[in-house]
DOLUM-734902 format. One line per 3 residues: their letters; for each residue x, y, z of C-alpha. Coordinates in steps of 0.02 Angstrom, whole numbers, plus 32768, in hexadecimal, padded with zeros to 4 digits. Layout:
a = X Y Z; ...
This chain:
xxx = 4704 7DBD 123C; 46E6 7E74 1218; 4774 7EDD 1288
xxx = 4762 7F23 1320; 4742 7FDC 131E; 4780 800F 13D1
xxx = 4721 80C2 1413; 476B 80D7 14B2; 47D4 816C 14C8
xxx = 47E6 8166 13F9; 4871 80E5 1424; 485E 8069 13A1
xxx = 48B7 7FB9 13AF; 496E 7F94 1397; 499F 7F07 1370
xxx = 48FE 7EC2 1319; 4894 7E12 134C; 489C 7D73 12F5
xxx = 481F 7D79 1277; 47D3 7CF7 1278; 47FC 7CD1 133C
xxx = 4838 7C23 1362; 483A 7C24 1414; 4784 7BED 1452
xxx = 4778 7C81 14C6; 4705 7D11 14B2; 46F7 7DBB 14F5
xxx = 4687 7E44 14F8; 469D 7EDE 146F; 469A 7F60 14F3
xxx = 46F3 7F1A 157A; 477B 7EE2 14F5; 477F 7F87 14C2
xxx = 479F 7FB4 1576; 4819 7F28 158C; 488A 7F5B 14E2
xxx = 488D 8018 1536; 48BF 7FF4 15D4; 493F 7F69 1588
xxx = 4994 7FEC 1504; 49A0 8076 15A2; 49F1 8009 161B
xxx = 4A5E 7F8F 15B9; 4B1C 7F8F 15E9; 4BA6 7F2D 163B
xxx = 4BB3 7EC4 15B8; 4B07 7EA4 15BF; 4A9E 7EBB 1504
xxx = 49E7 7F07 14EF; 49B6 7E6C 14BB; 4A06 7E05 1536
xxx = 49BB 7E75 15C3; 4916 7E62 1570; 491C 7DB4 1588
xxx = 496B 7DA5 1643; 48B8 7E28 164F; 4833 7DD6 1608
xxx = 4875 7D24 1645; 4818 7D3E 16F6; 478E 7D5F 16B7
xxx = 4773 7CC9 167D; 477F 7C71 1727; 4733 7D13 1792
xxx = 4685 7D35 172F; 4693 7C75 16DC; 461D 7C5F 162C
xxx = 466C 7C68 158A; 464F 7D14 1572; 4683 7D76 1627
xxx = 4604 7DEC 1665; 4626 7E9F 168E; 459D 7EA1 16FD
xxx = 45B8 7DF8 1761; 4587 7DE3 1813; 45E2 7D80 1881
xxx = 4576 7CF6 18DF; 45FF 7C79 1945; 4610 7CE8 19DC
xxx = 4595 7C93 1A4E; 45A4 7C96 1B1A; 45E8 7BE3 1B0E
xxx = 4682 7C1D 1A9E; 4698 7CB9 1B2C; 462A 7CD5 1BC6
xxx = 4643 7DA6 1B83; 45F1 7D8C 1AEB; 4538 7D86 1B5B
xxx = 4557 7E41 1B49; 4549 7E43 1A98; 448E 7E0D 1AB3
xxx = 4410 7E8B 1AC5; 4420 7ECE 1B7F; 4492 7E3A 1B95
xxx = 43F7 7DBC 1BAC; 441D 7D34 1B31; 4372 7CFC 1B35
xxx = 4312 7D9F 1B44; 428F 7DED 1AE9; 42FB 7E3C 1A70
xxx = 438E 7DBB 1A21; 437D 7DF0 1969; 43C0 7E9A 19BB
xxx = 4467 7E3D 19CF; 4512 7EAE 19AE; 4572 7E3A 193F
xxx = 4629 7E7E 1966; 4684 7E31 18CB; 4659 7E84 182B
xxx = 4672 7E78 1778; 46D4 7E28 16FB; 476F 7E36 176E
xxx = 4705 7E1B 1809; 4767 7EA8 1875; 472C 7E7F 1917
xxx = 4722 7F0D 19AF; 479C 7EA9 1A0E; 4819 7EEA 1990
xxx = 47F9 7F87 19B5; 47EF 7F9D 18FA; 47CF 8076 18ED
xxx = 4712 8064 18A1; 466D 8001 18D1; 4603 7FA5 1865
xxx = 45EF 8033 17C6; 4691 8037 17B9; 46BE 7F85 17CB
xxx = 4637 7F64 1733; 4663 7FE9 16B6; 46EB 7FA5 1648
xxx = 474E 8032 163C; 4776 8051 16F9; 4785 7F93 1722
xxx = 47E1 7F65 167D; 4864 800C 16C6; 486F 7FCB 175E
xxx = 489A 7F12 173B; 4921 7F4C 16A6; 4979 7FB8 173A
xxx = 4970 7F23 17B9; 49B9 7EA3 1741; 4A31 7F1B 16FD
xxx = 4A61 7F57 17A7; 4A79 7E9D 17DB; 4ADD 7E64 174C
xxx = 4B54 7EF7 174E; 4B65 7EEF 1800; 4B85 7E1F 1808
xxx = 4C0C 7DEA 1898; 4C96 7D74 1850; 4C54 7CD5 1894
xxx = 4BAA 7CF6 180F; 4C13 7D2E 177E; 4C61 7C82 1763
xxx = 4BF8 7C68 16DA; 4B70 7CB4 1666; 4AC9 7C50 16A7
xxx = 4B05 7C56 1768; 4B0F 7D19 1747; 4A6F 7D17 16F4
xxx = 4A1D 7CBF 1775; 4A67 7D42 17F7; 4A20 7DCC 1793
xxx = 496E 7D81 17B8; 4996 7D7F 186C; 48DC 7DDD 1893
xxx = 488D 7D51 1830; 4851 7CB2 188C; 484E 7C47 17F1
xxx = 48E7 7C72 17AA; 4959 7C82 182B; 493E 7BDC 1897
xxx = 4909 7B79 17F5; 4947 7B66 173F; 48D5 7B8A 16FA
xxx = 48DA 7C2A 16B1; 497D 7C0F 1655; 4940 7BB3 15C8
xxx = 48BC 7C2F 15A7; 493F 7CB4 15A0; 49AB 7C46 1521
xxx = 48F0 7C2D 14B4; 48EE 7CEC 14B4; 4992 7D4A 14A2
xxx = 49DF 7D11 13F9; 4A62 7D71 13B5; 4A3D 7E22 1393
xxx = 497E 7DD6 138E; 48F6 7DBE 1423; 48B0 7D26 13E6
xxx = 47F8 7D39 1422; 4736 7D56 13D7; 46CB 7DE7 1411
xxx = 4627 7DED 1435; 45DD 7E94 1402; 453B 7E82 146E
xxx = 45AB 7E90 1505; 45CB 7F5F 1535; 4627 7FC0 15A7
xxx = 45B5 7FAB 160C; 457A 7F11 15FF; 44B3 7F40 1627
xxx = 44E0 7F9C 16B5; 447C 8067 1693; 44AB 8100 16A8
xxx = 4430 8180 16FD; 441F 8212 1767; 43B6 8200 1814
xxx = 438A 8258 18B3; 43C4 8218 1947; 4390 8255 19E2
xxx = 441E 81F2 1A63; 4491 822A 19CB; 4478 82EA 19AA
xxx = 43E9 8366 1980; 441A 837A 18C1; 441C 82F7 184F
xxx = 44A8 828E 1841; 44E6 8205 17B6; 44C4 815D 17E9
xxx = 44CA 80C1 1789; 4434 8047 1798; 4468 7F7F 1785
xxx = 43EA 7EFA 1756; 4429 7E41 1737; 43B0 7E29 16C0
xxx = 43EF 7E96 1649; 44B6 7E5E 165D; 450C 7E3A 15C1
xxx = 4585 7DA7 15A9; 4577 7D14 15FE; 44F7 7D00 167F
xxx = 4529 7C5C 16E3; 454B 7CC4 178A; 4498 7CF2 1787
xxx = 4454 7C32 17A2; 4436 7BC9 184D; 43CA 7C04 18D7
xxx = 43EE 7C2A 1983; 43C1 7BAE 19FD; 4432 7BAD 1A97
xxx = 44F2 7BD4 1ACD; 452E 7B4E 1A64; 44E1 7B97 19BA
xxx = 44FF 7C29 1957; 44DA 7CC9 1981; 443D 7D19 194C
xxx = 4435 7D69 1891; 4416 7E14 18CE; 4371 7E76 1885
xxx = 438D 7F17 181A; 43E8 7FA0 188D; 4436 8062 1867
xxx = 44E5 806E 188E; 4522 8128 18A7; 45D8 815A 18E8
xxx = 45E6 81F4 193F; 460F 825F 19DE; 469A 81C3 19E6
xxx = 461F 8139 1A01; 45CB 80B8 1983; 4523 80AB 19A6
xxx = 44A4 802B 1955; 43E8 803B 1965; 4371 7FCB 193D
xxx = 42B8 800F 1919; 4224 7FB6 1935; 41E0 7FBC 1882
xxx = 427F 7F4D 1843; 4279 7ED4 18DA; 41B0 7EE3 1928
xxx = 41E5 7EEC 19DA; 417D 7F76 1A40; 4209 7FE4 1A51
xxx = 429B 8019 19F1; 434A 7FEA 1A25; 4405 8048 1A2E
xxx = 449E 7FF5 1A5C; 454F 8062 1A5C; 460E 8052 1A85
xxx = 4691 80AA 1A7F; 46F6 80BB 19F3; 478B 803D 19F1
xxx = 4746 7FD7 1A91; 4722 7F2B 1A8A; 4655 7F2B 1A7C
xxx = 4652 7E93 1AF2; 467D 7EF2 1B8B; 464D 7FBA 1B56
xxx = 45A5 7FAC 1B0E; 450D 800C 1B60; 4467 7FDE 1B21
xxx = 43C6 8038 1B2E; 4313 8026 1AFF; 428C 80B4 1AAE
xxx = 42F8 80FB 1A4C; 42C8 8182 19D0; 431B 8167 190D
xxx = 42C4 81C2 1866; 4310 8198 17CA; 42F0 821E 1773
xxx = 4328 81D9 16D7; 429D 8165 16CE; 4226 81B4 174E
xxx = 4235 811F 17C8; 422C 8114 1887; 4209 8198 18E0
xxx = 41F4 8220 1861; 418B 82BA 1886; 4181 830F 17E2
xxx = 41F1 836C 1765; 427A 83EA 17A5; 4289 8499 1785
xxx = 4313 8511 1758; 430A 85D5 1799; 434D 862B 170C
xxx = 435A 86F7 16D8; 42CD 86AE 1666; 426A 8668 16D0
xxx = 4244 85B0 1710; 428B 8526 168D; 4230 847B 169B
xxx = 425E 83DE 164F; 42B3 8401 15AD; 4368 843B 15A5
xxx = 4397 84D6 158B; 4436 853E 156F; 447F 85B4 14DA
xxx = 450D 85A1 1438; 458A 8632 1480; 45F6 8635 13F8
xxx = 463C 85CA 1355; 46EE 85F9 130F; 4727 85D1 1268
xxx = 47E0 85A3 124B; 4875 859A 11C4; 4882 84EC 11FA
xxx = 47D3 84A6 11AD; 4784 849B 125B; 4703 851B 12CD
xxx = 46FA 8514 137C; 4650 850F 13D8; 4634 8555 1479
xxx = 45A5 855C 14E3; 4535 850D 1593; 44A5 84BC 15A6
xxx = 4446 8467 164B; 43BD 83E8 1654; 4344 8416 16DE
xxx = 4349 8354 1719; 43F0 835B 173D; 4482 8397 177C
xxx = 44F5 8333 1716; 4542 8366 166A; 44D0 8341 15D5
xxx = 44F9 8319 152A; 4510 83A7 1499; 44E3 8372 13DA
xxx = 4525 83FA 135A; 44EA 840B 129B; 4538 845A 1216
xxx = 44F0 8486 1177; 4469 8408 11A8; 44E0 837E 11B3
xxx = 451F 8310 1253; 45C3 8383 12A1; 45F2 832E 133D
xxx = 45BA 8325 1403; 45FA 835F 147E; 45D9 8350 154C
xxx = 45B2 83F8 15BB; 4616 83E1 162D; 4684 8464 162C
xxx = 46A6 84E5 16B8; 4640 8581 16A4; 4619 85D1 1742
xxx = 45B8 865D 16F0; 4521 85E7 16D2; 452D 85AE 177C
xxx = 4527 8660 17C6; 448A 8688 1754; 4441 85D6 1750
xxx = 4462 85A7 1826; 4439 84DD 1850; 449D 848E 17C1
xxx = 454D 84B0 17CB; 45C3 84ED 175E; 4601 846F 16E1
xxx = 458E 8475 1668; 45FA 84D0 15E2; 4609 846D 1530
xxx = 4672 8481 14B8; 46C1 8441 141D; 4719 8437 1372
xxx = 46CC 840D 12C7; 474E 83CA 125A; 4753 83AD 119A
xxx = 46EB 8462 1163; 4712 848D 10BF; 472D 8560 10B6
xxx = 46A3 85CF 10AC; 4606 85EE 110B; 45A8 8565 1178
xxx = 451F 8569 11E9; 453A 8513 1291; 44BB 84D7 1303
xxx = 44B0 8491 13A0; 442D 843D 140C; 441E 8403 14BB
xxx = 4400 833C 14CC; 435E 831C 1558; 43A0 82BF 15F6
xxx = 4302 8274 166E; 4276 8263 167F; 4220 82F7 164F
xxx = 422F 8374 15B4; 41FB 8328 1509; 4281 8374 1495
xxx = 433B 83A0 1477; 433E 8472 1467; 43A1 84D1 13FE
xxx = 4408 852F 1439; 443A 858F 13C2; 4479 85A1 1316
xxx = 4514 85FE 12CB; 4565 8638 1216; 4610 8612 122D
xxx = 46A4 863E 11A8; 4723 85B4 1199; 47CC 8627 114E
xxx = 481C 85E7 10AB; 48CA 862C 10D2; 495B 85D3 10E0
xxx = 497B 858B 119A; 4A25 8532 11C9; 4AB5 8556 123E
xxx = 4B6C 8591 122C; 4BB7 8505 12AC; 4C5B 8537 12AB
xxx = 4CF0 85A4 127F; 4D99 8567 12B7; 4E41 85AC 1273
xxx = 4EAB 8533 11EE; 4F5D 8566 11B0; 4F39 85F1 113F
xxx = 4E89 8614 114E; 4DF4 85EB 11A5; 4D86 8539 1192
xxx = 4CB6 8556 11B3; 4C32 84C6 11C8; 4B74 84AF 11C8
xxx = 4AEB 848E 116E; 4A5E 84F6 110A; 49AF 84D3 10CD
xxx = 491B 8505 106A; 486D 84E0 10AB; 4831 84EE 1003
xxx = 488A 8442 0FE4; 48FD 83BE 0FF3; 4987 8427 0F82
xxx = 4A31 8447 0FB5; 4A3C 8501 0FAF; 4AC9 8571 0FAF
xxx = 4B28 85C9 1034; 4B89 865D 1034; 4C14 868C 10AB
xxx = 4C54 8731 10E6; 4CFE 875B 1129; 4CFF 87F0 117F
xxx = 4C72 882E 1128; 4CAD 8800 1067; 4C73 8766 1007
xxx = 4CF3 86E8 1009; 4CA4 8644 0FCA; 4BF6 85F4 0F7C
xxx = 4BD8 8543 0FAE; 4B60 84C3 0F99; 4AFF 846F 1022
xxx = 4B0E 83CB 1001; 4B7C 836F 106A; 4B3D 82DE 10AA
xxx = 4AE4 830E 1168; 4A8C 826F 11A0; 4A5D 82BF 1240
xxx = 49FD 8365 11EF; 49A4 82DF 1189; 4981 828D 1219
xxx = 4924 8337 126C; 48D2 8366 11BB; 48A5 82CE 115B
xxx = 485E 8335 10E6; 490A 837B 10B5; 4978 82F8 10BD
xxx = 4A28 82E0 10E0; 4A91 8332 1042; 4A88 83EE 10B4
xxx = 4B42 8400 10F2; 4BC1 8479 10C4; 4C78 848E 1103
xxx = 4CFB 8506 10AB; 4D99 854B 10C8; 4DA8 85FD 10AB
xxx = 4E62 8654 1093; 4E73 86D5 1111; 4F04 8750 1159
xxx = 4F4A 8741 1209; 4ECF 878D 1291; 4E2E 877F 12BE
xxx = 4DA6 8763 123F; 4CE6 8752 1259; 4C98 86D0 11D6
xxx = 4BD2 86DC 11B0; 4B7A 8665 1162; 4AD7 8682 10EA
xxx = 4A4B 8609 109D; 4A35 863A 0FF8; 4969 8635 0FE1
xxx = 4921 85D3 0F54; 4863 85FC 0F48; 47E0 85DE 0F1B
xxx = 47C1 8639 0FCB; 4832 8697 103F; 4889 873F 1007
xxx = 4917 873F 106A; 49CD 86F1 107D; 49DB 86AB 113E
xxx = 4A75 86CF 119F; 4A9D 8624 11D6; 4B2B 867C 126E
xxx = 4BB8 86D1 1278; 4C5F 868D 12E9; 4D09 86E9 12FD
xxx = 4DAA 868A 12EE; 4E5C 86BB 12FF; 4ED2 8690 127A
xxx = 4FA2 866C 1290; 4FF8 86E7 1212; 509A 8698 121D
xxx = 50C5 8665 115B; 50AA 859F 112D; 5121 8542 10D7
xxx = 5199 8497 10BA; 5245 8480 1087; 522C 83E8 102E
xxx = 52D7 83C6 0FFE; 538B 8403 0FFA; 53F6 839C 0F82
xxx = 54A5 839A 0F59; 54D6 83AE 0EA7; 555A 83CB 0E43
xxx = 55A5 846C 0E65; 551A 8496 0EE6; 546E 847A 0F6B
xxx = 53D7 8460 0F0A; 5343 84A5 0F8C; 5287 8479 0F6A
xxx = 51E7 84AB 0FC0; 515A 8536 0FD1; 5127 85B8 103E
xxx = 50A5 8649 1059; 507A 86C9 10DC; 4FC3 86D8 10F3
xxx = 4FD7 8782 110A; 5015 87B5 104A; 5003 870C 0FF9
xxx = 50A4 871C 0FD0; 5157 86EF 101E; 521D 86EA 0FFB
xxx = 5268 8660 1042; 531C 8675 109B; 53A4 85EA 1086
xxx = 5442 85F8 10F1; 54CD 8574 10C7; 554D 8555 1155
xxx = 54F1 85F2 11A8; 5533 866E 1133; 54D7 86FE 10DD
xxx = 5435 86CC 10C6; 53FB 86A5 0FF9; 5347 86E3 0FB9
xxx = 52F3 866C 0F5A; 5246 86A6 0F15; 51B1 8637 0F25
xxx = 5164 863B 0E6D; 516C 857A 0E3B; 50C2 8541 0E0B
xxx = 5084 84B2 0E96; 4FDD 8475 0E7F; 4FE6 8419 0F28
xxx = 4FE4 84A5 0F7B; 4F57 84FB 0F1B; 4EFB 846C 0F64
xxx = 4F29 8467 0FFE; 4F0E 851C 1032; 4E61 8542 0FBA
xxx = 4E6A 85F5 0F7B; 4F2A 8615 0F92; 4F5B 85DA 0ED6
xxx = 4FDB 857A 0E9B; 507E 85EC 0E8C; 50D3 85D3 0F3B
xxx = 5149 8553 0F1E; 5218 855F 0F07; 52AF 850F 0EBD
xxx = 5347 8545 0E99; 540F 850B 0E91; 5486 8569 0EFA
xxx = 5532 8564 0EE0; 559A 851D 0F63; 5642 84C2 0F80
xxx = 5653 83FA 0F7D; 5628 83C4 102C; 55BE 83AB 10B5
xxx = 555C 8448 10CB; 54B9 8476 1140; 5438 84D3 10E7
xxx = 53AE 852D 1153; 5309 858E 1110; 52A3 85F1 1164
xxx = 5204 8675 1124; 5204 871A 1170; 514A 875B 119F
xxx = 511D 87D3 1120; 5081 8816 116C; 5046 8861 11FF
xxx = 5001 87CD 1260; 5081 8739 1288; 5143 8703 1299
xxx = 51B9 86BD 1228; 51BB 85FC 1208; 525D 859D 1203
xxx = 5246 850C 1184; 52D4 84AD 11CA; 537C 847D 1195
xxx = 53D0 83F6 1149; 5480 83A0 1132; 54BD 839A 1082
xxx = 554A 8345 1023; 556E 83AF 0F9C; 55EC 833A 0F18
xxx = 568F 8362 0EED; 573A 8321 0EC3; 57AC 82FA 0E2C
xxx = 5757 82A3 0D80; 5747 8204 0D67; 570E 8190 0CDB
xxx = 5755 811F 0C45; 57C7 8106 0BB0; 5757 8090 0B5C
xxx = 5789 806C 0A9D; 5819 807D 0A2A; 5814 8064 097D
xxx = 589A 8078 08EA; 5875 8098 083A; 5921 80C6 07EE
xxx = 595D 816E 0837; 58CA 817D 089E; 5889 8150 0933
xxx = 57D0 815C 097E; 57C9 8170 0A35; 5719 8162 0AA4
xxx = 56F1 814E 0B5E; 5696 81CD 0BCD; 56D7 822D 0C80
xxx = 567B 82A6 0CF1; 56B0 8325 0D71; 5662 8315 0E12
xxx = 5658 83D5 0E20; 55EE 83FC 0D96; 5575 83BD 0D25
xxx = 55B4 83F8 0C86; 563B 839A 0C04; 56E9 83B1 0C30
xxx = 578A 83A6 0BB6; 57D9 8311 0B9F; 58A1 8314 0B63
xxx = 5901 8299 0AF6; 59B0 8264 0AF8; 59FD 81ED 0A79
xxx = 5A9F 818B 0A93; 5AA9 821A 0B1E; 5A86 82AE 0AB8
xxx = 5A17 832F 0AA9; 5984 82D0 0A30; 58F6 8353 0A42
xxx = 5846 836C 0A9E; 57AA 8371 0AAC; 56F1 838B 0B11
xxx = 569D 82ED 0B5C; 55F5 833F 0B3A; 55BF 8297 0AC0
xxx = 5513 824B 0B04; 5526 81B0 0B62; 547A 817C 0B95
xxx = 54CD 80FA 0C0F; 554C 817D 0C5F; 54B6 81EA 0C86
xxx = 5450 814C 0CE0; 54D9 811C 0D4E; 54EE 81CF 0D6C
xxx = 5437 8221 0D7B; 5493 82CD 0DB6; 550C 82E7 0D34
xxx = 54A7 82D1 0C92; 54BB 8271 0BEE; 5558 82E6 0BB4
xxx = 55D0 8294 0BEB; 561B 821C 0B54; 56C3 8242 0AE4
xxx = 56DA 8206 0A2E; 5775 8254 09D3; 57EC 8235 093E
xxx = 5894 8267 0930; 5948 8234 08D8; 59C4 81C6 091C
xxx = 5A62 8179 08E5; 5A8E 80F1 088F; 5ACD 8059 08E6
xxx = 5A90 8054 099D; 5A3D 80E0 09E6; 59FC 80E1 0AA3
xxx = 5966 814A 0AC3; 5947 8190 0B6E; 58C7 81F5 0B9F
xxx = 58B4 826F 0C28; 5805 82DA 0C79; 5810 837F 0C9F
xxx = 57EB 83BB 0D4A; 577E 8467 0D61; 5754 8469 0E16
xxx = 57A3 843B 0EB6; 582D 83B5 0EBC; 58BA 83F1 0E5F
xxx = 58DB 834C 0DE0; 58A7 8327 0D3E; 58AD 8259 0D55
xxx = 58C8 81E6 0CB3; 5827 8185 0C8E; 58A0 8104 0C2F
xxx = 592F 80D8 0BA5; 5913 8072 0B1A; 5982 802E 0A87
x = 5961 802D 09C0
């Protein structure tokens, strides 16, 4: 099955229909079209489009009956032996008068909204898809989201709530396996017939009315013999209070002056007079309707009833008959591919708002309706009102020159063709169009978004941004902007551009430009300008504060905004405070803050006691915008303490031993001496600055240069070897690492 294109309101359908449908139901194209609107606009509480479309177009299966449910059925069960009130439905309440194909059928249409309901239209609106299909999504809806407990205790018993209005579905099940054959998944399950309209054979014209007013009015003119769909209600003949109604001949229905009147003339039905019925609107037609007989209707559409001959406007130029006629005010071309068209027109035969077709370069533009406020032409054109004003917007012109025309569509009976109105050379611009959507300040600078395009093509073009008046970045388009694709198919989506731009403290005003790319257009587009204020105060981390040997390693960055530069102050305990320059290369923060480079980062070793020490940073502000920023402070253990280590190996080879091990001071990372003594005597020295590889891993603060490996004499006989490491910082004792004997 081909898909369903959906018109109305350039809604299409979400979620899409079974293809091919499964179900055994049918439904008209328009009034499905009607049915998906309605059901998309009103879904909620849980509730789906698609299962709202179902709980909708289940009644109608049960209300207008056939297959394929009518827009424009008629109801025919409410006969004077169902209730003694309906005899009033009968022409001049005389069931078995004269006139019983004059009979006011009160139900109407595919949801049969009866006047009992006090439903807010008559029978026009009850038949045209769109204001029925509206009405039923709000009821259900409305119903559903407003269910007591006691109907909520399941899913069908809810259901069957929400079709409370509905005979069929509310005392009877049913409508609930219809709904279940329709609403699968994020699919309505369900054919269309595309013979079936909004509609649903029910015409649109304009007519003269004389109960009604003295200028024509719309009316709508309903024939069973032209409904669409099924067509079962229009069977069985009248014969008696126990039959059904009689199928009512053709009849006008026109709502106005808050009434719904329907009049039935004598060339649709051959009676020797014509007929009007009315009511109120929103009271029940059994007990509010006044009938009358000779009454006057010309449909000047198609020149029937009681038509006299062909109206005439009193114009500045004189009396207008028949054709329409009107003027092409003006046709702008814009940036954004489009032209606007702007004009009025009036039909003679009418006072309603007639169509508008518009032409460009010879080609099909668009249509529009006048209907439009304008109550110039009605001060120089008296009798018709103001709204008939039309305008419009051609989409998709390529740049350059194109000639626009437009011409007046014939409504009525008389005039024989469709005017022009005029015709226009209109430039469509080749500049740049696009908007600067924002400006909003970022530590350091300033961030700008929006989007830029060429009409010449789909190309991402360039954009340049000014801060303060000076150039301060060229960027591409071309970040992905599915909703400006959306707007300009033409273009696409690759047409967005964000950027941060470095800035100083203070206020700065950003402007954004389209950069032109031809072939036409001469000039760059300012895309805006927005003003955003910008924190001075410097930026910056203290990323670390380690102890070490013999000190506080401190890392981090820092830069003021104002200089690009900074000095970063350490205090220690709180005492005087220590500059440390901000020169380290960090490539994290080039990246971070585009624009600001890469030298802003610190590290350094300051020399401090063994301990526990706090070590605070701060950045004073450098510029003239802004306040210092405290980087925060830290608790350190700086290590310290006598050396430790070990006497490993001892070796003799005659008079000479070979001594190796390794020690380390905890207050510095250099080698420290090492002293020998031999059978308690001075034996000599040396510097445990050897590489042990091992030392240096259990160690990772010290270093490798650690390890001892000496030689020296010793006596013959037995000789003990101690040896001893010698202390340079804090804790006064140069311990023995070990004694050995050779």
């Amino acid at each position: 099955m081909a898909a369903l294109v959906l018109a109305l309101v350039g809604t299409a359908w979400t979620p899409p229909l079974v293809d091919p449908p499964t179900s055994g139901q049918t439904f008209g194209q328009g009034p499905l079209e009607a049915v998906t609107a309605a059901a998309t606009a009103n879904a909620g509480c849980g509730l789906s489009s698609v299962a709202l479309a179902a709980l909708m177009m289940a009644p109608t299966y049960t209300e207008a009956g056939g297959p394929v449910p009518a827009p424009m059925a008629l109801s025919r069960y409410d006969n004077v032996n169902v209730n003694s009130t309906n005899v009033n439905l009968f022409a001049f309440s005389n069931p078995n008068g004269p006139y019983l194909n004059a009979f006011w059928s009160p139900g109407i249409g595919m949801w049969q909204f009866d006047s009992a309901g006090a439903w807010p239209f008559g029978a026009a609106g009850s038949i045209d898809s769109v204001t029925s299909a509206n009405q039923a999504a709000r009821t259900i809806a409305s119903r559903w989201c407003n269910a007591p407990d006691s109907q909520k205790v399941d899913a069908p018993t809810r259901r069957k709530y929400a079709w409370g209005p509905w005979y069929g579905c509310s005392t009877t099940n049913k409508c609930e396996p219809i709904f279940q054959a329709l609403a699968e998944g994020s699919h309505l399950n369900t054919g269309f017939d595309p013979s079936v309209s909004r509609y649903g054979g029910m015409q649109q014209r304009t007519c003269l009315v004389a109960a009604v007013s003295s200028n024509p009015v719309e009316c709508w003119y309903v024939n069973p013999a032209l409904a669409q769909g099924s067509k079962g209600w229009t069977g069985g003949t009248y014969t008696g209070p126990t039959s059904v109604t009689p199928l009512p001949k053709p009849f006008y229905v026109v709502e106005a002056n808050g009434r719904e009147y329907r009049v039935w003339i004598a060339a649709d039905t051959g009676y020797d007079t014509a007929i009007l019925a009315s009511r109120p609107d929103g009271r029940n037609a059994r007990t509010s309707l006044t009938w009358s007989s000779g009454a006057t209707l010309c449909d000047t559409t198609a020149n029937r009833g009681t038509c006299t001959g062909p109206r005439v406007a009193q114009t500045p130029w004189g009396p207008k008959t028949g054709n329409p006629f009107g003027s092409l005010d003006a046709v702008t071309g814009r940036t954004d591919r489009t032209a606007t068209v702007t004009g009025w027109t009036i039909d003679p035969d009418t006072n309603s708002a007639i169509d508008v077709h518009v032409y460009v370069d010879g080609g099909w533009g668009g249509s529009a309706r006048a209907n439009r406020n304008r109550p110039d032409v009605a001060e120089v054109v008296p009798g018709y009102g103001a709204n008939h004003g039309y305008g419009l917007t051609i989409g998709n012109l390529t740049p350059g020159v194109h000639q626009v025309c437009a011409f007046a569509i014939n409504r009525g009976p008389y005039g024989d063709t469709n005017p022009q109105l005029g015709c226009r050379d209109v430039t469509v611009p080749g500049e740049p169009f696009g908007n600067l959507e924002d400006v909003s300040a970022v530590p350091g600078g300033v961030r700008a978004r929006g989007w830029a395009a060429d009409p010449d093509g789909d190309t991402s073009i360039d954009v340049h941004l000014y801060v303060d008046g000076a150039l301060a970045a060229v960027r591409k388009a071309s970040g992905s902007r599915p909703d400006v694709g959306s707007v300009y198919p033409w273009a696409g989506a690759a047409h967005g551009y964000e950027v941060t731009l470095p800035t100083t403290g203070g206020s700065h005003r950003v402007c954004a430009y389209g950069i032109n790319v031809g072939p036409t257009g001469t000039a760059n587009t300012e895309l805006g300008c927005r003003t955003a204020t910008v924190d001075g105060s410097p930026l910056g981390t203290l990323d670390a504060a380690d102890g070490r040997p013999g000190g506080v390693e401190v890392r981090g960055w820092a830069f003021d905004p104002d200089t690009g530069d900074a000095t970063v102050r350490v205090r220690i305990d709180g005492g005087t405070p220590i500059s440390v320059a901000t020169t380290a290369v960090r490539d994290d923060v080039a990246s971070a803050f585009s624009g600001r480079g890469a030298t802003h980062g610190f590290s350094r070793l300051l020399s401090v006691a063994p301990g526990v020490h706090q070590v605070c940073a701060t950045v004073p502000n450098q510029g003239a915008n802004g306040t210092g920023r405290n980087l925060g402070c830290r608790s350190v253990t700086v290590p310290g303490g006598v050396p430790f280590g070990n006497f490993e190996g001892l070796t003799r080879s005659g008079s000479t031993a070979r001594l190796t091990g390794w020690t380390i001071d905890p207050d510095v990372a250099d080698p420290v001496e090492v002293h020998v003594y031999v059978n308690g005597a001075w034996g000599g020295s040396a510097r445990a600055d050897r590489t042990r590889a091992d030392v240096g891993a259990a160690f990772p603060g010290y270093g490798a240069l650690h390890g001892f490996d000496l030689t020296l004499g010793v006596p013959a006989g037995r000789a003990e070897v101690c040896v001893y490491a010698i202390n340079v910082g804090a804790g006064g004792s140069n311990p023995r690492l070990g004694c050995r004997v050779v």
